[in-house]
TORPA-494823 format. One record per residue: x, z, y of N, C-alpha, C in turn. Coordinates in pm, 1 decimal, decimal comma. Each point is the difference from the previous one (the first is absolute). Example, Ala and Ser with C-alpha at 12.3 -4.5 7.8 and 13.67 -1.06 7.14 Angstrom:
// TORPA-494823
PT       n_px       n_pz       n_py      ca_px      ca_pz      ca_py       c_px       c_pz       c_py
PT     1319,0      780,0     -569,0      -89,0        0,0      119,0       90,0        0,0      120,0
PT      -35,0      -72,0      105,0       82,0        6,0      119,0      -77,0       73,0      109,0
//
This chain:
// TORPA-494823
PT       n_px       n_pz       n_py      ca_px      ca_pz      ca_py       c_px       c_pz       c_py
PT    -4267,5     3123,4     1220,4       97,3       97,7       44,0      -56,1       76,5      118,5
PT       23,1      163,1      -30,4      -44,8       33,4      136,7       92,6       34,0      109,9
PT      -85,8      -47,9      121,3      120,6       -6,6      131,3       54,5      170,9       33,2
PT       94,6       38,3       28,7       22,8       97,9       20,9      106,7      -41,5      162,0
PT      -69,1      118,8       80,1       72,0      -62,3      112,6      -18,3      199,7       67,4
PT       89,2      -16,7      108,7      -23,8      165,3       75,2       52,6      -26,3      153,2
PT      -52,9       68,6       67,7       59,4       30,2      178,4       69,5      174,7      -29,4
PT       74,2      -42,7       68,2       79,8      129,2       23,0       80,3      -21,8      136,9
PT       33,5      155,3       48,1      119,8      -19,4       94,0      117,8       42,7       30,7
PT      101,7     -107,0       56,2      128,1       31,4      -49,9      122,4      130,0       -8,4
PT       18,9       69,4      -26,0       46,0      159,4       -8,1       62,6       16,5       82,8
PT       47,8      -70,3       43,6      154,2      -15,0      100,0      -51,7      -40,0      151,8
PT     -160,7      -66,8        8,5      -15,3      -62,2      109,0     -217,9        0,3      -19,3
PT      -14,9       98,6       46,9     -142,3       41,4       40,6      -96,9     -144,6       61,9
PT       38,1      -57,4       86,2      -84,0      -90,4       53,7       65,8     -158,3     -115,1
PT       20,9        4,0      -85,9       63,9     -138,1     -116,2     -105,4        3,4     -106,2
PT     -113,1      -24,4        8,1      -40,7      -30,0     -103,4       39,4      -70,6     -157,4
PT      -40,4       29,2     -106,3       79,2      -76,5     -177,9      -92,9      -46,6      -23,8
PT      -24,9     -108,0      -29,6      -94,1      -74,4     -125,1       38,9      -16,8     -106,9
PT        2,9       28,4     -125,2       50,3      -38,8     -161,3     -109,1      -41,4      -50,9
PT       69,8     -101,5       -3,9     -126,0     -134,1      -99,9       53,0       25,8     -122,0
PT      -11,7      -19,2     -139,3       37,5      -10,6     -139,6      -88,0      -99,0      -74,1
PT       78,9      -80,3      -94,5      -54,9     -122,0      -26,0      -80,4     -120,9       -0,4
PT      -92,4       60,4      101,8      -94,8     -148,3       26,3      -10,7       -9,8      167,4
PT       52,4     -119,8       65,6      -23,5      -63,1      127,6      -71,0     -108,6        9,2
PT     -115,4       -9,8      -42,2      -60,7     -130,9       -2,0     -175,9       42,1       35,0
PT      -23,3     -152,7       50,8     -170,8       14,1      -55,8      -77,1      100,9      -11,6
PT        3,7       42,1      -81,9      -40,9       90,9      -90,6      -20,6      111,1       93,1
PT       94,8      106,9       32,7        3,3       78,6      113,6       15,6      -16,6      116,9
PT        4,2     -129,4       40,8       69,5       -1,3      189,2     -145,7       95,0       56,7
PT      -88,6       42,6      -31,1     -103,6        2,1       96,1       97,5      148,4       37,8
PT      -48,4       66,2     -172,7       26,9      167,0       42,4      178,6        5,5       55,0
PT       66,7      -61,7      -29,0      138,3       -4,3       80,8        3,2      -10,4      134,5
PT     -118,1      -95,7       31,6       59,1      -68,5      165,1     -122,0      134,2       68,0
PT      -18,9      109,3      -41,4      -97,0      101,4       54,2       95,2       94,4        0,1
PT       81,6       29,0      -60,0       91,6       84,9      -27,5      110,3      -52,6       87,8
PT       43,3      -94,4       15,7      100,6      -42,9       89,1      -64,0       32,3      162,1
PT     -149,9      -44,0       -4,0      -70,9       11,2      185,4       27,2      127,2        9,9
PT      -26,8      123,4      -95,9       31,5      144,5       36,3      106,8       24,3       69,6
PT       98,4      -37,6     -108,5      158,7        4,6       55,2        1,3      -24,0      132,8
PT      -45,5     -143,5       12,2       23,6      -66,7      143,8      -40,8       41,2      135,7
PT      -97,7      128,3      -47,3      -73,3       82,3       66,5       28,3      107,0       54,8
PT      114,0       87,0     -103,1       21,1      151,2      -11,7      183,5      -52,7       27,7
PT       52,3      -74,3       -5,6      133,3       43,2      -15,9       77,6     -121,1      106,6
PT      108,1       47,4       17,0       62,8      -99,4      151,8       42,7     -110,5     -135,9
PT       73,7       42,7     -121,2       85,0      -70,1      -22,3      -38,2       -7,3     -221,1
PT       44,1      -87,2        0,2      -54,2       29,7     -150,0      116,4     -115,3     -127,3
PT      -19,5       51,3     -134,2       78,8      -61,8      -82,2      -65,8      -32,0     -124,2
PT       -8,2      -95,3      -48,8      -53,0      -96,5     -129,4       70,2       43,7      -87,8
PT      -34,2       83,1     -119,9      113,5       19,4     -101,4      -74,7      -65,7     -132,1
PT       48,0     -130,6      -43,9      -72,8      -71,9     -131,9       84,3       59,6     -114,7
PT      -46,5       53,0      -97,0       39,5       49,0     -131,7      -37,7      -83,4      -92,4
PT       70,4      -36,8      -92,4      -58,3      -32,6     -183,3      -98,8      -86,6       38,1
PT       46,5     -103,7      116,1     -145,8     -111,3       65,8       -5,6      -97,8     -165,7
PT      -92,9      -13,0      -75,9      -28,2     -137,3     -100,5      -96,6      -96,3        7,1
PT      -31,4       57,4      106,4     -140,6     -134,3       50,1        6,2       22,7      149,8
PT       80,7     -146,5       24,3      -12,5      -33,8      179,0      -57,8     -119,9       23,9
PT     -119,6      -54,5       99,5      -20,5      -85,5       42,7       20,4      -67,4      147,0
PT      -46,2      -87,0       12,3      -36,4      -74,8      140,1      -59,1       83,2       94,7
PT      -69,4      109,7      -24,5      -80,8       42,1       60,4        6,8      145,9       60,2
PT      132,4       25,9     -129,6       63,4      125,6       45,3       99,1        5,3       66,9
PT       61,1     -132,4      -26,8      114,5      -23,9      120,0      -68,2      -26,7      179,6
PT      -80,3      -75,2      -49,5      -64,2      -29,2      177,0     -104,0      161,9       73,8
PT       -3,5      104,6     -113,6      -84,9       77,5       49,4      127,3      136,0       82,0
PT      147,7      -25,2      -56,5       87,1       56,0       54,4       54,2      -90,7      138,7
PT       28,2     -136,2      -47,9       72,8      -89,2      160,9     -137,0       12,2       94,9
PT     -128,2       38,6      -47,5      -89,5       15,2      133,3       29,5       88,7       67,4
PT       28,7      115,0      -55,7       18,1      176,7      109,5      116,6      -82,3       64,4
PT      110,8     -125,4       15,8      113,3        3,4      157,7     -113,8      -39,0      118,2
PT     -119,3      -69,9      -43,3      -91,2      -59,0       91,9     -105,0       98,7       90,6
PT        5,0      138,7     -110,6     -140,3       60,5        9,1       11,4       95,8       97,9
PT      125,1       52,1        5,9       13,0      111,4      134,0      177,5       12,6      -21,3
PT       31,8       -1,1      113,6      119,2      -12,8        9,9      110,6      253,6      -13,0
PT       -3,8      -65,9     -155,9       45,9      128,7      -36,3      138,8      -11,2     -108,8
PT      120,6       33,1       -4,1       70,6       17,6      -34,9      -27,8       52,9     -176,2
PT       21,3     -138,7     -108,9       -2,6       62,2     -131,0      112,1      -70,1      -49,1
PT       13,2       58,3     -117,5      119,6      -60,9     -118,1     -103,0      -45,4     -147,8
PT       69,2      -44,8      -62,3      -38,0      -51,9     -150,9      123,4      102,5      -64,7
PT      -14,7       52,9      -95,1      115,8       61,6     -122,3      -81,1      -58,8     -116,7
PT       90,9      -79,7      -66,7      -27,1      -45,6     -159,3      125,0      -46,2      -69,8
PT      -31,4       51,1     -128,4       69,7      -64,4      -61,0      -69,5      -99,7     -125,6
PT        4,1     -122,2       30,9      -67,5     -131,6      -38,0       57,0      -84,1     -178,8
PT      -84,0       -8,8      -37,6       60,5     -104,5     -125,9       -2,0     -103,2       11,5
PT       81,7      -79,7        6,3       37,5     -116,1       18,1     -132,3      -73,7      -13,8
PT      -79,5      -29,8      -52,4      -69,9      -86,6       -8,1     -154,4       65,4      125,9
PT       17,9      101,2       20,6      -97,5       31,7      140,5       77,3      -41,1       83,4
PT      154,9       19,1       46,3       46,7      -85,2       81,5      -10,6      -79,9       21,5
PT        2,5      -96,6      -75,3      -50,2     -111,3      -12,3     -126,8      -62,8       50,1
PT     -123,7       57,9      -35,5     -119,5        5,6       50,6        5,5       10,7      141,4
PT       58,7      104,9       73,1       34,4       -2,6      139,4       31,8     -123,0       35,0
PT      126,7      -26,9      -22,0       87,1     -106,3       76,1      -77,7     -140,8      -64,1
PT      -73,1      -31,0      -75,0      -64,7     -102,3      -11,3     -143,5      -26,6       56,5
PT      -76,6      127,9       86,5      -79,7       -3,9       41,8       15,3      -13,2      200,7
PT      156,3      -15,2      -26,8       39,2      -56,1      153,3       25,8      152,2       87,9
PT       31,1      103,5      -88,9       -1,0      136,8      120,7      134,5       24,6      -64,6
PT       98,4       87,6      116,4      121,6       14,4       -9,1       -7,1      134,2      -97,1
PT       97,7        2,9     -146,0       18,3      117,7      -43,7      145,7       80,6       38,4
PT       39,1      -58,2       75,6      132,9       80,3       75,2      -68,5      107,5      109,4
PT     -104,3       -1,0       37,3      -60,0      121,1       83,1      -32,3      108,9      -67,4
PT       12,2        4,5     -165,4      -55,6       82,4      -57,7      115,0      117,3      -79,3
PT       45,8      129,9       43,9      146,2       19,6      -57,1      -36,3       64,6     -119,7
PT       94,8       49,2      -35,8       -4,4       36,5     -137,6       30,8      163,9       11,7
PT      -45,4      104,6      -43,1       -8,7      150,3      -34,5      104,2       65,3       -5,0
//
């Protein structure tokens, strides 16, 4: 599957950086994601995670998002809307999916 992911910024709010991930959070891409997220973290005060049509989440994509509360102290959100069984994956990999709202 190919990763499809984009930065954008928010219409309403110039310094808010967007990330839209679409179907794959894992492995696979954390490199080119977590490069795309340092930009963000770079260019914008404030920023928002928007996961779309996620069908492949791992361990690795969850810990490569709970790292940015550690990495610089910047104001983001999560927007997803999750299928039950990636929920799942979350909350069984020990990270809270109540931080993550829904669209």
């Amino acid at each position: 599957m190919n990763q499809v992911f984009s930065i954008s910024t928010d219409d309403n709010n110039s310094s808010r950086g967007i990330i839209t991930i679409k179907g794959e959070l894992s492995i696979n891409n954390a490199i080119e994601i977590k490069q795309a997220i340092l930009d963000v973290l770079n260019n914008y005060e404030s920023f928002t995670i928007k996961l779309i049509e996620i069908v492949n989440l791992d361990v690795s994509g969850i810990q490569l998002i709970e790292s940015l509360r550690q990495t610089k102290p910047i104001q983001f959100e999560i927007e997803a809307l999750l299928q039950d069984d990636i929920k799942a994956i979350i909350e069984n990999s020990g990270f809270n999916s109540t931080k993550i709202t829904q669209p």
